[in-house]
N, C-alpha and C positions, 0 to 999 in steps of 0.2 A: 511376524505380524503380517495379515495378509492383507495385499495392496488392495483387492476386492473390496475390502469391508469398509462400512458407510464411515465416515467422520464423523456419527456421534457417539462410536464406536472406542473413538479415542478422544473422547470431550477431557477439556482437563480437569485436573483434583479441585473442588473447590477449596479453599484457606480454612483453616478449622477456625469454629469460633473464637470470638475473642484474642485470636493469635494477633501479634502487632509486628513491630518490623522485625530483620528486613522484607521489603518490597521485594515484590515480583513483576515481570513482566515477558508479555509474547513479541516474539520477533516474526515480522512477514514480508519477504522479499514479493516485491509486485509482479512482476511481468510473467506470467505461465504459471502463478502461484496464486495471487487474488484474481487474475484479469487472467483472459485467457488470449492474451497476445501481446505485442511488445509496444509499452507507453511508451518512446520515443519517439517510433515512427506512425503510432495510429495518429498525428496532428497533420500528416499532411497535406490532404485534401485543405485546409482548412489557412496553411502557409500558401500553397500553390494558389489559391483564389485571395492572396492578399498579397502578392508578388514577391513571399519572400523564396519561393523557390521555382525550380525550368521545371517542366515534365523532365527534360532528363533527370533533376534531380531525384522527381519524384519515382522516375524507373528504378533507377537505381538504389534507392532507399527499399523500394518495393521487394527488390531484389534480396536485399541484404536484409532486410525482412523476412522474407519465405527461408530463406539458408538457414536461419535463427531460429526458427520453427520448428523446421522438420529435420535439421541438422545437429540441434542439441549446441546450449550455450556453452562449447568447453572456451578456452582460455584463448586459442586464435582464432574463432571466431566471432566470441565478445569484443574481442580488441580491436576486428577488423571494424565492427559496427560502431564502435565506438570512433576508430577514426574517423570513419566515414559522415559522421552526424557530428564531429568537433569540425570539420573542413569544410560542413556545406551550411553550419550556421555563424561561421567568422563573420562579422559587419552584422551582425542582424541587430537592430536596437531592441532592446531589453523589452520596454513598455509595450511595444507592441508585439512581441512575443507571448507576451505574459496575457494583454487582451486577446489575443484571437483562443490561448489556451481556454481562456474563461467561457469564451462565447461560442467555442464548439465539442467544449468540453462531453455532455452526454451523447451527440451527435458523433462523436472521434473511440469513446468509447464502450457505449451498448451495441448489442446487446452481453457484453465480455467478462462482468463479473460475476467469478464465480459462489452461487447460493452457499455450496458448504464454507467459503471461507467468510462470508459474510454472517454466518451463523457462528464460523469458531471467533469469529473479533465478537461477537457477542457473549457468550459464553466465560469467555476470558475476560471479561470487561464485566458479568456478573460475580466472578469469582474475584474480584479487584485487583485485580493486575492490570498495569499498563498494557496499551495495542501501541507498537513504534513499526513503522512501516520503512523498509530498509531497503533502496532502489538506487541501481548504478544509473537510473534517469534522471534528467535533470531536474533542480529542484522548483523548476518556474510550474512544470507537469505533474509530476510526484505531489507538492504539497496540497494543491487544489481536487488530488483525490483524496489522498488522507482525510481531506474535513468532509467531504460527503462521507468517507468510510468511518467517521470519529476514530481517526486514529487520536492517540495522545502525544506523539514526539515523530519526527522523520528525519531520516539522516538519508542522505541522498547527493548525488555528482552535484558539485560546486562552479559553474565558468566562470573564468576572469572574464570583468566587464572594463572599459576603459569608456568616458567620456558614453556612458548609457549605452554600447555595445560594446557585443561577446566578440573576442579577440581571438579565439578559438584554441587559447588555454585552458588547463584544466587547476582551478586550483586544490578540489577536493575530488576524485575517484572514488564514488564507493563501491569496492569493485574487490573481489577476493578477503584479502587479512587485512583490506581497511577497514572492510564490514566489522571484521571480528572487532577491529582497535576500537571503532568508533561503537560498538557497544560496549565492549569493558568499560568505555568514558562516560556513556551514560547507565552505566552502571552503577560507578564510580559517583556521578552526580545525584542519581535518585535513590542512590540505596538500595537498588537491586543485589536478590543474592541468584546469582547466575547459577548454583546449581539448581532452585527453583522455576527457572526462566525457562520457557517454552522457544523454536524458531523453526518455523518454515522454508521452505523453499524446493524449488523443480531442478536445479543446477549445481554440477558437481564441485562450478569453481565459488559455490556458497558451503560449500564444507567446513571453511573455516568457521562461518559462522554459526552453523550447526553443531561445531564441536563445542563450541566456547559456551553453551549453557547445557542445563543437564535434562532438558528433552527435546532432542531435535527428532524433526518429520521431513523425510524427503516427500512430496507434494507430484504427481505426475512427474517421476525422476526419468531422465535422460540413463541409459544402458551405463556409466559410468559411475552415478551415484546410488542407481539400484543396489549395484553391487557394492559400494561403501557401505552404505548404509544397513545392508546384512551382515557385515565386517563389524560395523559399530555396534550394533543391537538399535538403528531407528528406528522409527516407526515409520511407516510407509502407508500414504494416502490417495486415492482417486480422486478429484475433481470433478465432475461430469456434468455437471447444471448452470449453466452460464443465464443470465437474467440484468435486466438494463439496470445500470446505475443510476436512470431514473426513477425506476420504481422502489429501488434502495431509499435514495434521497425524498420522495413520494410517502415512504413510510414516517420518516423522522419527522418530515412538514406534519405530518399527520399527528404525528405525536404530541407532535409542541403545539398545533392547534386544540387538542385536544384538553390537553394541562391549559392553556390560555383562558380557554372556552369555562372549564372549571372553576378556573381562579377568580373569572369575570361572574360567573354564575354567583360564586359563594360573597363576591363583593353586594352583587344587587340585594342578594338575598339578607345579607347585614345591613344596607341602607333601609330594605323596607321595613326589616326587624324595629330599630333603630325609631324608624319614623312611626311605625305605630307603636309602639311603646311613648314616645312623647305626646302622640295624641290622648293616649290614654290616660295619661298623668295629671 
């Protein structure tokens, strides 16, 4: 399958009619899969002007960013990024973590997601399958995309908090075969049948999660996973169209304006009914 060819080239199978369970669902790992950079570190501007981080830190994050990037997330250097972002947010309190995510949310990450993956969570979400969005970010970051992206479930790194800050434990990693585990569970919970299950992802140490249902896509793969992924028979996909997640989020206000506008229409339009009919009576 060749990486060139557009993504709706590999649109999924729709559900044949009338078919009932089990459930299906798509798996999409975020960072270089929907977004075309790493949700961890795009908040820092946004910590830095609220004191919870030094410019050093933020160098250094930058740093450990760019390696991430152009370096390909194998297994030492997710780990080192990952320590490096459990040690520089010990002490941080929770709520205010959680507000600065909210309030520089489109500003931290457009213009980064990418149009084809915002069309396959569509597509898949026509065809009635879940969208579960599957991210070793933490979940204060992770969930507040999901709902601009309408995912339906997220499973995502878990910090220990004590006394309303992060201690700088971890107590859930979704990071390699937890990926895998914590899908089987929601598998398990929703009635997915995972050989019908779709899962994404750019990262080789996401294989496990790729294997565990029966159509995995390596997404813009790192030299490591290319190669799996021709070993496995995946499907192999380009990314190339990045587009602000406000104007994502732009459309759905739009939508729901629109069914609003509708519904309000058809109400006036039954009161007026309504009212001259009892004139007339």
């Amino acid at each position: 399958m060749s990486e060139d060819a557009p993504a709706r080239r590999h649109a999924p199978r729709p559900r044949r009619a009338g078919s009932g369970p089990p459930r299906s669902a798509a798996f999409f790992d975020l960072d270089k899969t929907i977004i075309a950079t790493s949700s961890a570190t795009a908040f820092s501007r946004g910590f830095l002007a609220q004191g919870l981080l030094t410019r050093r830190n933020v160098l250094r994050t930058a740093v450990a960013q760019f390696l991430y990037l152009v370096g390909g997330a194998d297994a030492a250097q997710t780990e080192r990024l990952r320590a490096s972002l459990s040690r520089t947010v010990t002490g941080w309190p929770t709520d205010q973590v959680s507000q600065i995510v909210a309030e520089t949310l489109h500003e931290a990450i457009d213009p980064t997601v990418y149009a084809e993956a915002v069309d396959l969570i569509a597509e898949h979400h026509a065809a009635g399958r879940d969208v579960v969005i599957v991210s070793a970010s933490g979940s204060e970051i992770v969930e507040p995309i999901a709902a601009i992206l309408g995912a339906d479930h997220v499973v995502s790194t878990r910090m220990q908090v004590v006394d309303g800050r992060y201690t700088g434990e971890i107590d859930f990693y979704a990071y390699g075969e937890n990926k895998a585990a914590a899908i089987r569970e929601l598998a398990g919970t929703h009635g997915y049948d995972l050989a019908e299950c779709y899962a994404y992802s750019d990262s080789i140490t996401d294989a496990p999660m790729l294997g565990v249902v029966g159509h995995g896509f390596a997404v813009n793969p790192d030299r490591a996973l290319r190669r799996l992924a021709a070993e496995k028979g995946w499907g192999v996909l380009t990314f190339r169209r990045p587009v602000p997640l406000f104007a994502f989020d732009r459309e759905a206000q739009v939508a729901s304006a629109v069914v609003v506008g509708t519904v309000v229409a058809g109400l006036v339009a039954w009161w007026w009914w309504r009212r001259r009919r009892s004139a007339t009576s």
